[in-house]
Backbone as XML, in Angstrom:
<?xml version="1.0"?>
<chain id="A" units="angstrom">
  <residue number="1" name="UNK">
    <atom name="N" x="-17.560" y="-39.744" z="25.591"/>
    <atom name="CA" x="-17.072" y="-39.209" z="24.349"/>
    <atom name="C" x="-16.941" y="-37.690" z="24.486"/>
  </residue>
  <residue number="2" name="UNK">
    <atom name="N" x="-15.912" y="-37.193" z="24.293"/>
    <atom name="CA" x="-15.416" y="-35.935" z="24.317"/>
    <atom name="C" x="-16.103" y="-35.349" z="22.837"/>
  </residue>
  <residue number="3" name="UNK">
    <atom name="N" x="-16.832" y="-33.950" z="22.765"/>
    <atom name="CA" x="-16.779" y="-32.988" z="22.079"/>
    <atom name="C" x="-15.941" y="-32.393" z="21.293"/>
  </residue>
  <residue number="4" name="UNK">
    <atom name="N" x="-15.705" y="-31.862" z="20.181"/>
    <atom name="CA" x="-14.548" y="-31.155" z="19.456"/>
    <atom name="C" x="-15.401" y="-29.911" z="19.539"/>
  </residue>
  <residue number="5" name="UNK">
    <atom name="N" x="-14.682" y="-28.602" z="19.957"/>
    <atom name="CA" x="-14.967" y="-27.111" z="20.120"/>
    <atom name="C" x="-14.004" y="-26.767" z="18.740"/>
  </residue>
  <residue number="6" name="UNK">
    <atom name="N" x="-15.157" y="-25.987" z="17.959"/>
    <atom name="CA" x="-14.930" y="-25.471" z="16.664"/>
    <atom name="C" x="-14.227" y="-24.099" z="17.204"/>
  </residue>
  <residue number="7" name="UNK">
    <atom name="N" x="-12.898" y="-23.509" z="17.054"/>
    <atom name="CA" x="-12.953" y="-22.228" z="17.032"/>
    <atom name="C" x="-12.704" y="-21.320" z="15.620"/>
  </residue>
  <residue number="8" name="UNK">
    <atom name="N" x="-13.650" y="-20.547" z="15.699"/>
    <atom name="CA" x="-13.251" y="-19.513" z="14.662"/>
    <atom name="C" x="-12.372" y="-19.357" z="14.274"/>
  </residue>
  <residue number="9" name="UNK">
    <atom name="N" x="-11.874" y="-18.887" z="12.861"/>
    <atom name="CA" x="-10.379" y="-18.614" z="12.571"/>
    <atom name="C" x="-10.820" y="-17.001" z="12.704"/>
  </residue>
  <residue number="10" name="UNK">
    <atom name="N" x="-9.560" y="-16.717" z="13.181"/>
    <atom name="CA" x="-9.495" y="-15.199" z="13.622"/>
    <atom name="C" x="-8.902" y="-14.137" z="12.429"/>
  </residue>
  <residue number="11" name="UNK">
    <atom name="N" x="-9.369" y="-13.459" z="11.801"/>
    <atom name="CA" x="-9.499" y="-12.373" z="10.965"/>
    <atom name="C" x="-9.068" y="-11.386" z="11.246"/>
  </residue>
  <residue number="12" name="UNK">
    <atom name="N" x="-7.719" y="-11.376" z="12.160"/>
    <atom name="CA" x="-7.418" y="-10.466" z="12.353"/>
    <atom name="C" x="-6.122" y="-9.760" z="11.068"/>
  </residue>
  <residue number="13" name="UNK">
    <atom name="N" x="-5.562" y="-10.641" z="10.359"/>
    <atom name="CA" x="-4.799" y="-10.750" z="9.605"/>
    <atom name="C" x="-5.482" y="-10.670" z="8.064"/>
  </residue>
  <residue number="14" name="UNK">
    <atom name="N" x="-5.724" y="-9.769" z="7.253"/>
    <atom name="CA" x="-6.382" y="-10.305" z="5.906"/>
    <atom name="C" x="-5.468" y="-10.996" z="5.452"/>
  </residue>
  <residue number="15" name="UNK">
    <atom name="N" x="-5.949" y="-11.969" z="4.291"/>
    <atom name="CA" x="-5.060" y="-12.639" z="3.180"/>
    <atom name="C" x="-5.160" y="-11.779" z="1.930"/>
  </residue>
  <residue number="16" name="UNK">
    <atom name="N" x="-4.146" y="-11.150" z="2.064"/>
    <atom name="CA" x="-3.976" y="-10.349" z="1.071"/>
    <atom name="C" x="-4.334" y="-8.838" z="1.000"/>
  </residue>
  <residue number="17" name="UNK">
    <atom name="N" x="-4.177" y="-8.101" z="-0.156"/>
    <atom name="CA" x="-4.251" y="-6.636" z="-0.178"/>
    <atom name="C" x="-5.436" y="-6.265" z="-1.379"/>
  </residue>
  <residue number="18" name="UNK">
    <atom name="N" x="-6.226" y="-5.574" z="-1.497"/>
    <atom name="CA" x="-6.876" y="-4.894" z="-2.382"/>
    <atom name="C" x="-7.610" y="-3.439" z="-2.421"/>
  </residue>
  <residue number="19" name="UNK">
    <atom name="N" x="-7.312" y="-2.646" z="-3.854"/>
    <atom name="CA" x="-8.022" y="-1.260" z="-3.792"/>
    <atom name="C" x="-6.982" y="-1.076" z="-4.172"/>
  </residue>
  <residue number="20" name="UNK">
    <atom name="N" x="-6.098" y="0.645" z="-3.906"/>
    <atom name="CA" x="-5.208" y="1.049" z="-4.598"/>
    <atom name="C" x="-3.830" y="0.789" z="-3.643"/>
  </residue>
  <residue number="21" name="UNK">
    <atom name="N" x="-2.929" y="-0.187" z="-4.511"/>
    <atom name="CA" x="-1.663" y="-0.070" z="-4.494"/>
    <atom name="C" x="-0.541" y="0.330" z="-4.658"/>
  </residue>
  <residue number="22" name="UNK">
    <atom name="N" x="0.934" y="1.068" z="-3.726"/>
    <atom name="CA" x="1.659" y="1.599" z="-4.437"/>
    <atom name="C" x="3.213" y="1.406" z="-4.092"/>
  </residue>
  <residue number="23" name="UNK">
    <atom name="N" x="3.488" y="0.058" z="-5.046"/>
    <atom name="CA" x="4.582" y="-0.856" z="-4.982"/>
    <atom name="C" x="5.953" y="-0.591" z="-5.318"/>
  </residue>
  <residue number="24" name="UNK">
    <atom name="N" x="6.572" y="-0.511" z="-4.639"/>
    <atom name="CA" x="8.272" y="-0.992" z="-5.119"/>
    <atom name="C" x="8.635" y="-1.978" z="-5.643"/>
  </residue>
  <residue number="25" name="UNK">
    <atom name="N" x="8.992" y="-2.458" z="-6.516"/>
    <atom name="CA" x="9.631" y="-3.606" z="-6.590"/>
    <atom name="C" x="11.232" y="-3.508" z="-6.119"/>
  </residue>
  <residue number="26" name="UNK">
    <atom name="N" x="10.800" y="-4.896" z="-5.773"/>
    <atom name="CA" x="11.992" y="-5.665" z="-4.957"/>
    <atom name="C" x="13.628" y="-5.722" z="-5.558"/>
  </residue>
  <residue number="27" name="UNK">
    <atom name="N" x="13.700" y="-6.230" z="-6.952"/>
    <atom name="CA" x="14.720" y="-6.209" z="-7.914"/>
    <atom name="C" x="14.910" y="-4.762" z="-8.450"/>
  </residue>
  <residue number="28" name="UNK">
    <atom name="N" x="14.601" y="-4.191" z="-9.084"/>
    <atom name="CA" x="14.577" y="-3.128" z="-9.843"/>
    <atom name="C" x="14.377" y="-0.996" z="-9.567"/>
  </residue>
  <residue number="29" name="UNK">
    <atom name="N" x="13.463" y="-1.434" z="-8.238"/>
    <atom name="CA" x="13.370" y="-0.189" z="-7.024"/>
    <atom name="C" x="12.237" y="0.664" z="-8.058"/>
  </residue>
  <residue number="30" name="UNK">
    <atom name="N" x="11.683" y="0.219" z="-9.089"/>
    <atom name="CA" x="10.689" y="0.741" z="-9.514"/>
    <atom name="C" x="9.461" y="0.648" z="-9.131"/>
  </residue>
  <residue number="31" name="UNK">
    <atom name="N" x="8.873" y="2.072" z="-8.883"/>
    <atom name="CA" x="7.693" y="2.228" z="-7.890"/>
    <atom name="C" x="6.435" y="2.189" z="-8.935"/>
  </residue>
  <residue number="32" name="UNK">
    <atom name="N" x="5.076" y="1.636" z="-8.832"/>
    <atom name="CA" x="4.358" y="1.620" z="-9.413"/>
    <atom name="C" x="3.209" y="1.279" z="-9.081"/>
  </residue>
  <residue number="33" name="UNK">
    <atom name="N" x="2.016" y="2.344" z="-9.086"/>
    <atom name="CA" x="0.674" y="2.099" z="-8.641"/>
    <atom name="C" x="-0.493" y="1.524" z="-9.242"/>
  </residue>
  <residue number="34" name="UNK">
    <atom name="N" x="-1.403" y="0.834" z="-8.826"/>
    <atom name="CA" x="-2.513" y="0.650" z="-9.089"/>
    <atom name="C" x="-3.442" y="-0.246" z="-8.566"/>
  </residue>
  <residue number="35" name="UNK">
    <atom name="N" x="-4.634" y="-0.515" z="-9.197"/>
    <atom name="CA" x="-5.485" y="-0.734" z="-8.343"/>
    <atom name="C" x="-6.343" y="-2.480" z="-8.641"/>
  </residue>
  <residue number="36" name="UNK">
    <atom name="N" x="-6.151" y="-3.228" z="-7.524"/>
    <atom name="CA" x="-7.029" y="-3.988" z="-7.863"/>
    <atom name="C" x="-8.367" y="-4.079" z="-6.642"/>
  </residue>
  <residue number="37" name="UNK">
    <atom name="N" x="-9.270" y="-5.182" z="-7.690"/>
    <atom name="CA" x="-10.306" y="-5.581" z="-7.234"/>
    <atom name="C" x="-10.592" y="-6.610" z="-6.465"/>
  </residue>
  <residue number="38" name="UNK">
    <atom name="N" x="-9.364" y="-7.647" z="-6.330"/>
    <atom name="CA" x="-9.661" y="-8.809" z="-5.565"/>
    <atom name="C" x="-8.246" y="-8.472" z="-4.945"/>
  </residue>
  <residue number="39" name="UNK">
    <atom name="N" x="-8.289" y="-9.543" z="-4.004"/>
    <atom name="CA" x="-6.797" y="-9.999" z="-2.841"/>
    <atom name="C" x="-6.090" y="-10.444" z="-3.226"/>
  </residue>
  <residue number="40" name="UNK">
    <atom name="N" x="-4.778" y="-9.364" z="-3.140"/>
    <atom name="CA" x="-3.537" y="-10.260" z="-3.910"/>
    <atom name="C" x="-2.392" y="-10.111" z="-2.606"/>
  </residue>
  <residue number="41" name="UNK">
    <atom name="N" x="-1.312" y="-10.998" z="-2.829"/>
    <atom name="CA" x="0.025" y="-11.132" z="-1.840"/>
    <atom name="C" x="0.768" y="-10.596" z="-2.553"/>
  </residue>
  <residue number="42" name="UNK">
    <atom name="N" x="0.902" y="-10.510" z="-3.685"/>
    <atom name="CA" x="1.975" y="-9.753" z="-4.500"/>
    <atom name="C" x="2.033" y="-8.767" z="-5.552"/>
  </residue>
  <residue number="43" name="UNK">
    <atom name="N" x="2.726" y="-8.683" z="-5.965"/>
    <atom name="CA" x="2.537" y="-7.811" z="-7.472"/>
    <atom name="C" x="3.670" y="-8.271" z="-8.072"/>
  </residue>
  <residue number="44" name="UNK">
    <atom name="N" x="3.303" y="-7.780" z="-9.504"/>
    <atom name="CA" x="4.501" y="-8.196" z="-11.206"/>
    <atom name="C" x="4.706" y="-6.652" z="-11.517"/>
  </residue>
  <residue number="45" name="UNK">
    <atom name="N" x="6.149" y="-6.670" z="-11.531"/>
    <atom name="CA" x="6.946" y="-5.284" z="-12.330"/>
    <atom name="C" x="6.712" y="-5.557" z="-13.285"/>
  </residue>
  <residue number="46" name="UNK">
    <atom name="N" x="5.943" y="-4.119" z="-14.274"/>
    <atom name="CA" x="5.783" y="-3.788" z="-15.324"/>
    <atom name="C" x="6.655" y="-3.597" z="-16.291"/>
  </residue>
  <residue number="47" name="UNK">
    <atom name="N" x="8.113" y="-3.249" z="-15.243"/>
    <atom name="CA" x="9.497" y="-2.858" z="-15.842"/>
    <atom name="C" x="10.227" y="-3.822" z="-16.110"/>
  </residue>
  <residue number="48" name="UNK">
    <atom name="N" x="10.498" y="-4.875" z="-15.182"/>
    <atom name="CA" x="11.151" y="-5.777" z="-15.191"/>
    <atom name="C" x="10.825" y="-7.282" z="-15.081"/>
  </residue>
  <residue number="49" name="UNK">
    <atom name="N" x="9.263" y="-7.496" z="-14.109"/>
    <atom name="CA" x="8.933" y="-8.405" z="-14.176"/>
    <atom name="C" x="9.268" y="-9.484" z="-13.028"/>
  </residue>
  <residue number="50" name="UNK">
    <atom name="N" x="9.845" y="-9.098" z="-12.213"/>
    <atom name="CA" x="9.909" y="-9.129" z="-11.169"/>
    <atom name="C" x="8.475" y="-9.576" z="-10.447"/>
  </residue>
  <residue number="51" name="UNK">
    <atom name="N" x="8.173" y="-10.636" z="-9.435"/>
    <atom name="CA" x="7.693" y="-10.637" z="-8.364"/>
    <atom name="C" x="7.990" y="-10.264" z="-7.141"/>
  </residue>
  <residue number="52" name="UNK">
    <atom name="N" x="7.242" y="-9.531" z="-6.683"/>
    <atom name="CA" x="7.722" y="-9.067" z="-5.074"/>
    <atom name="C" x="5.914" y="-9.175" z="-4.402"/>
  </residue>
  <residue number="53" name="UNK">
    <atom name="N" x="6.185" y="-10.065" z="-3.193"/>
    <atom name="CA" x="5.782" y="-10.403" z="-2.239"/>
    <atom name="C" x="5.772" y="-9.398" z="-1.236"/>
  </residue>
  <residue number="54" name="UNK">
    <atom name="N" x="4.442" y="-9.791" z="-0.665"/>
    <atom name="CA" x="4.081" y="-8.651" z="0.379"/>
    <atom name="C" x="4.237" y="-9.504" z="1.888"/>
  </residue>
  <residue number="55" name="UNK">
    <atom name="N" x="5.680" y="-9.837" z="2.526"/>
    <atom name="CA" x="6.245" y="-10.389" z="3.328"/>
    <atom name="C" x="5.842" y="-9.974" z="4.500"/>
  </residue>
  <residue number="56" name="UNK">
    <atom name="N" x="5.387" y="-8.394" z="4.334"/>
    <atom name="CA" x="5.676" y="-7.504" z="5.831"/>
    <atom name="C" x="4.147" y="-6.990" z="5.142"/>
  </residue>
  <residue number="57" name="UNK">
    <atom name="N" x="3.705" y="-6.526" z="6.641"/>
    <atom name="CA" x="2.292" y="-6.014" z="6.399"/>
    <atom name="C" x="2.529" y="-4.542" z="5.361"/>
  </residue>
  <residue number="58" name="UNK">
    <atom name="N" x="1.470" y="-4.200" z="4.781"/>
    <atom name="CA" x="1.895" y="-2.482" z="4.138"/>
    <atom name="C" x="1.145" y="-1.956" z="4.821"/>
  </residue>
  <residue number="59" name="UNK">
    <atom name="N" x="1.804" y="-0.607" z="4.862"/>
    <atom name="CA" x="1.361" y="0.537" z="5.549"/>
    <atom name="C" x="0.470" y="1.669" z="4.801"/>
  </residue>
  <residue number="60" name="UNK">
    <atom name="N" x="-0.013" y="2.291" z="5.731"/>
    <atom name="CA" x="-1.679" y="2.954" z="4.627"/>
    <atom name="C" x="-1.021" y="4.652" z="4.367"/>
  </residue>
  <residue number="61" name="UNK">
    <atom name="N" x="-0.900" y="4.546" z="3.323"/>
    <atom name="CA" x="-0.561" y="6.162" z="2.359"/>
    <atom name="C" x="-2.062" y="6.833" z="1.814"/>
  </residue>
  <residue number="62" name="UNK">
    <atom name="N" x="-1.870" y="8.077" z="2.510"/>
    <atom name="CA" x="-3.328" y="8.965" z="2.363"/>
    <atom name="C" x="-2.658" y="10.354" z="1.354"/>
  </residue>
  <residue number="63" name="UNK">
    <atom name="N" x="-3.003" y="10.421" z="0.598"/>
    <atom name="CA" x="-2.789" y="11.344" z="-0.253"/>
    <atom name="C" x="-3.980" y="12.528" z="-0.491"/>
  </residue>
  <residue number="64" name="UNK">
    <atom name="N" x="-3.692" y="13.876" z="-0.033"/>
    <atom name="CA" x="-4.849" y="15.005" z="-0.635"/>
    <atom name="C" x="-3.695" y="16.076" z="-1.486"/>
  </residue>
  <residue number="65" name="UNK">
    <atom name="N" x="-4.450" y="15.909" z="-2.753"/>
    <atom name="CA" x="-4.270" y="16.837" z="-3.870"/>
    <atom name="C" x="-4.786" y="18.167" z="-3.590"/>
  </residue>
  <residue number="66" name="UNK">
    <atom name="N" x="-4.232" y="19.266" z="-4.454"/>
    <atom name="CA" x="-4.456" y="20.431" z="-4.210"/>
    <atom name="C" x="-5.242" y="20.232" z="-5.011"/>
  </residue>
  <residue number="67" name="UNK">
    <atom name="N" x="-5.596" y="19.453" z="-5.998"/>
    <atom name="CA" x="-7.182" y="19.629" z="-7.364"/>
    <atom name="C" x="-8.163" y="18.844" z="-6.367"/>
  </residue>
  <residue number="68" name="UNK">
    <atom name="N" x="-8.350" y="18.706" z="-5.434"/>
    <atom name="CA" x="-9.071" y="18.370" z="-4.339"/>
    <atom name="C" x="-9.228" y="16.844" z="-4.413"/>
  </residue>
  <residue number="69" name="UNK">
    <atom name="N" x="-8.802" y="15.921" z="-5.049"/>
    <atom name="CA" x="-8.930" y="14.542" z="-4.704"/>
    <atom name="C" x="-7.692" y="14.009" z="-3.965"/>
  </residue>
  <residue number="70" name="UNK">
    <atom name="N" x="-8.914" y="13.098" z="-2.749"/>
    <atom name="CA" x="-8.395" y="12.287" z="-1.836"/>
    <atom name="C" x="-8.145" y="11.107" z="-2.177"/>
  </residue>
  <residue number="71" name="UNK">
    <atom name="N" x="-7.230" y="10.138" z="-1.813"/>
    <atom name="CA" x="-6.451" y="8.693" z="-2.546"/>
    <atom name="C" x="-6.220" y="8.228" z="-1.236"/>
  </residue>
  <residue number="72" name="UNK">
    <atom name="N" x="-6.609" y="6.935" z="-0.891"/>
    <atom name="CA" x="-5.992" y="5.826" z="0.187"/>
    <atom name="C" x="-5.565" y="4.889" z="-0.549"/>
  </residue>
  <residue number="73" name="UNK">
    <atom name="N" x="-4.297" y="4.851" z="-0.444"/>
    <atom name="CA" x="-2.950" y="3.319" z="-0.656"/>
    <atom name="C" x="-2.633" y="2.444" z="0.651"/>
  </residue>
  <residue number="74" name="UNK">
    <atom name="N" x="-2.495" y="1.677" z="-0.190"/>
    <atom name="CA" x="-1.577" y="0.796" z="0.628"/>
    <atom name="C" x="0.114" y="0.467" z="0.040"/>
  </residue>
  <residue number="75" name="UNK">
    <atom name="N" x="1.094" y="0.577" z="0.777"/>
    <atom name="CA" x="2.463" y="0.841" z="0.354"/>
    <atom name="C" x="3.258" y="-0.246" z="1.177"/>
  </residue>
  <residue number="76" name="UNK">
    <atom name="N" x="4.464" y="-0.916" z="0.235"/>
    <atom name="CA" x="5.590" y="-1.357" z="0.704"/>
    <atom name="C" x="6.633" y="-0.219" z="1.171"/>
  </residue>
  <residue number="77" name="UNK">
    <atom name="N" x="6.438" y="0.737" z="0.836"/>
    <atom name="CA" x="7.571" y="1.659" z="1.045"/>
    <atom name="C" x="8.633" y="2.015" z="2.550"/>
  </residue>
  <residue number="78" name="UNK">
    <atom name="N" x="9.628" y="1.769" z="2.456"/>
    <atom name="CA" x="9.829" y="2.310" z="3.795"/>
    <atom name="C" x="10.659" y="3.752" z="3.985"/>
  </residue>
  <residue number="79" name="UNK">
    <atom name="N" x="10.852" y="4.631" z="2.860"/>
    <atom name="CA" x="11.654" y="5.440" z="3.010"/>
    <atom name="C" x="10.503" y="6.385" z="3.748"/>
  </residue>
  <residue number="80" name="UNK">
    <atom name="N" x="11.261" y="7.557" z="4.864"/>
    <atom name="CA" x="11.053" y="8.352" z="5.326"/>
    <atom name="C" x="10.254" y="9.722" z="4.430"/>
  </residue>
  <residue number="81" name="UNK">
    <atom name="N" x="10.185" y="10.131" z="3.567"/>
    <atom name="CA" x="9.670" y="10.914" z="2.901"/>
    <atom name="C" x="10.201" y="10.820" z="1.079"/>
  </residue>
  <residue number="82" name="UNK">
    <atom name="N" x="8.943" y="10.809" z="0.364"/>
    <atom name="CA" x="9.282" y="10.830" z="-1.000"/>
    <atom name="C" x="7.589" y="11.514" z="-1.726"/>
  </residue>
  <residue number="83" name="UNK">
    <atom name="N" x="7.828" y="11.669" z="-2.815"/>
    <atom name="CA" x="6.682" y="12.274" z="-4.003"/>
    <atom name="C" x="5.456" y="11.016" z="-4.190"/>
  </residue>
  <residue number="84" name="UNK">
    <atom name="N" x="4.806" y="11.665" z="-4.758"/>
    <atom name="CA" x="3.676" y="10.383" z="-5.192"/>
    <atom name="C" x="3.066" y="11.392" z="-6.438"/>
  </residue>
  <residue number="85" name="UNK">
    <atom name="N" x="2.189" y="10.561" z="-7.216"/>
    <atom name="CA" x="1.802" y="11.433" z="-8.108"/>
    <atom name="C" x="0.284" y="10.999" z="-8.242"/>
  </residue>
  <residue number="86" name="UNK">
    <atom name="N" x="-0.251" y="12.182" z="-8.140"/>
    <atom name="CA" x="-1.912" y="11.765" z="-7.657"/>
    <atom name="C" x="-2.586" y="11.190" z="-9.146"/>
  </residue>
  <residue number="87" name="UNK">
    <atom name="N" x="-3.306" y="10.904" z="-8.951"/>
    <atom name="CA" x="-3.690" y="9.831" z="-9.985"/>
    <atom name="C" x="-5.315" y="10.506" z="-10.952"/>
  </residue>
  <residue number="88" name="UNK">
    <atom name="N" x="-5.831" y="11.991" z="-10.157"/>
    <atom name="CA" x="-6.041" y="12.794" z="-11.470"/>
    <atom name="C" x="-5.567" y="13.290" z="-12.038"/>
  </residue>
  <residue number="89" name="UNK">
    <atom name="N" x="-4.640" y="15.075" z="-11.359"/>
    <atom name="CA" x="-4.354" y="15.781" z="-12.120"/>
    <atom name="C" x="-2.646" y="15.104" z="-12.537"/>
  </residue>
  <residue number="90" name="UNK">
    <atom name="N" x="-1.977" y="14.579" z="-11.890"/>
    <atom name="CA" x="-0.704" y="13.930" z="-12.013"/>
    <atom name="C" x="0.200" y="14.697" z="-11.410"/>
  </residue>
  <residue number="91" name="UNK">
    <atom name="N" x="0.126" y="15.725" z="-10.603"/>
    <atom name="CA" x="1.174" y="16.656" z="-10.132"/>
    <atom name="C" x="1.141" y="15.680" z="-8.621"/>
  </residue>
  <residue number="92" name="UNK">
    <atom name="N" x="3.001" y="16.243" z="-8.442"/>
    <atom name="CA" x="3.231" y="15.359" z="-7.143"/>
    <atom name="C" x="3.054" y="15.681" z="-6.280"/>
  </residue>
  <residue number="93" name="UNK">
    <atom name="N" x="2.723" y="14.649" z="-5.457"/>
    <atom name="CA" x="2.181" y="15.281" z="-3.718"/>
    <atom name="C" x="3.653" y="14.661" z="-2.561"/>
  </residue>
  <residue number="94" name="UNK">
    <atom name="N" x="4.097" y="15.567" z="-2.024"/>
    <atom name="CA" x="5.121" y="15.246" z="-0.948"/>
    <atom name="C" x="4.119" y="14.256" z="0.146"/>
  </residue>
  <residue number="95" name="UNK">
    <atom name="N" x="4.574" y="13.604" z="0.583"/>
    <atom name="CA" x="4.382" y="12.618" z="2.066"/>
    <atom name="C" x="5.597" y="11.821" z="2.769"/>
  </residue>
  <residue number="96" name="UNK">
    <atom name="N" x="5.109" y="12.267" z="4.121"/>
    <atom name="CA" x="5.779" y="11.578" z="4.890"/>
    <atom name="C" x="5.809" y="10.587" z="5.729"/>
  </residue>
  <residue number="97" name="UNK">
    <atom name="N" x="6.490" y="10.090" z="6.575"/>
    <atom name="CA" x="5.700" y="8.425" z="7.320"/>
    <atom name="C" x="5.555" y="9.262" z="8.662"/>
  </residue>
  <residue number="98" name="UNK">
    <atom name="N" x="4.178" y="9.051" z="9.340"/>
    <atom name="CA" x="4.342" y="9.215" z="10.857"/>
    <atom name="C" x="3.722" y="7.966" z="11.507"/>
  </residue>
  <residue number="99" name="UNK">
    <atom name="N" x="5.240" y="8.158" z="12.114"/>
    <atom name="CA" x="5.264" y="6.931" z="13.182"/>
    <atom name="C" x="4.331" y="6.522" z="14.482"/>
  </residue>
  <residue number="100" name="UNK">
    <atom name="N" x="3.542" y="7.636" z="14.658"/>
    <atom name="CA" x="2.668" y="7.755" z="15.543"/>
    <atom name="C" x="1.483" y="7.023" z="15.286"/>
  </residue>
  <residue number="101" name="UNK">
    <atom name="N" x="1.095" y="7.414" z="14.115"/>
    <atom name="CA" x="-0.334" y="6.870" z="13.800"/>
    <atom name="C" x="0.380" y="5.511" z="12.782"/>
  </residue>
  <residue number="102" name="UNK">
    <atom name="N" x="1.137" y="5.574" z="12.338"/>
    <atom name="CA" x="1.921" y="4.386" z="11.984"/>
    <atom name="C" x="1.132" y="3.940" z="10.100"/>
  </residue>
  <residue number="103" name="UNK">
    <atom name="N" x="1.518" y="5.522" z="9.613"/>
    <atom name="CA" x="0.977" y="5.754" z="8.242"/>
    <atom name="C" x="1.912" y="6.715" z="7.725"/>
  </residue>
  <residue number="104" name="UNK">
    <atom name="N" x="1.415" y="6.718" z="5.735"/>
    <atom name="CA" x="2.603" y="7.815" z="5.222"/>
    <atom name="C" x="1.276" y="9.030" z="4.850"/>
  </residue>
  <residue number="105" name="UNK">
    <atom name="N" x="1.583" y="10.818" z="5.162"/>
    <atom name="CA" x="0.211" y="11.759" z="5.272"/>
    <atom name="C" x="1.174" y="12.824" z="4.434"/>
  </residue>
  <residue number="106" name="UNK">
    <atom name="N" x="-0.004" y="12.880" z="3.588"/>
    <atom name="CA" x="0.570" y="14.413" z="2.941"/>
    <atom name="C" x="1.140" y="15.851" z="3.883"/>
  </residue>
  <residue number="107" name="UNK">
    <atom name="N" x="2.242" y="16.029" z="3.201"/>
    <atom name="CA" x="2.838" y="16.935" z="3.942"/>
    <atom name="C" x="2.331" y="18.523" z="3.937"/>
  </residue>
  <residue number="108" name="UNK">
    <atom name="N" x="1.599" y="19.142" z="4.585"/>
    <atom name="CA" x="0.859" y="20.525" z="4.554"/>
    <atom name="C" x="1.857" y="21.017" z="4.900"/>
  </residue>
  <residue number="109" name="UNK">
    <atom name="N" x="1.765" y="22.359" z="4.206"/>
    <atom name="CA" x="2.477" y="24.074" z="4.551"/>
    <atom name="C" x="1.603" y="24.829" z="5.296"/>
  </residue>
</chain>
């Protein structure tokens, strides 16, 4: 009688996203952040209502404010550089994607 070898399922992949999010929707191109507490695959437009699915892995957006708070996202986004708006004082922070480290980083002067 042959043995069955249990293998681990490999974790290399989470199911799902959680903490702060900062979504496009799919239909409508309205961007919109926030934050959850458990693992989700998708998000609902606030605007339109829209589901959009997180098909493609997201990429990690680091945001530092000049009122000194630091913000880690996670983003569908793929444009090359756009605003974000920090989520104390509300003034926008420029970022860009670098491809190197394969993230979007506030843009310093």
């Amino acid at each position: 009688m042959m043995s069955k070898i249990l293998k681990p399922e490999t974790a290399a992949e989470p199911k799902g996203y959680k903490g702060f999010l900062y979504i496009k929707c799919r239909k409508c191109g309205e961007v919109h952040a926030f934050c959850t507490r458990e693992r989700i695959n998708g998000s609902i437009c606030p605007c339109c209502g829209a589901r959009t699915f997180f098909t493609e892995p997201l990429k990690v957006m680091r945001i530092y404010c000049e009122c000194g708070l630091y913000t880690r996202y996670m983003t569908n986004l793929k444009e090359e550089m756009f605003d974000a708006n920090c989520i104390n004082c509300g003034s926008l922070v420029a970022v860009k994607y670098n491809s190197r480290k394969n993230r979007y980083e506030t843009i310093r002067e």
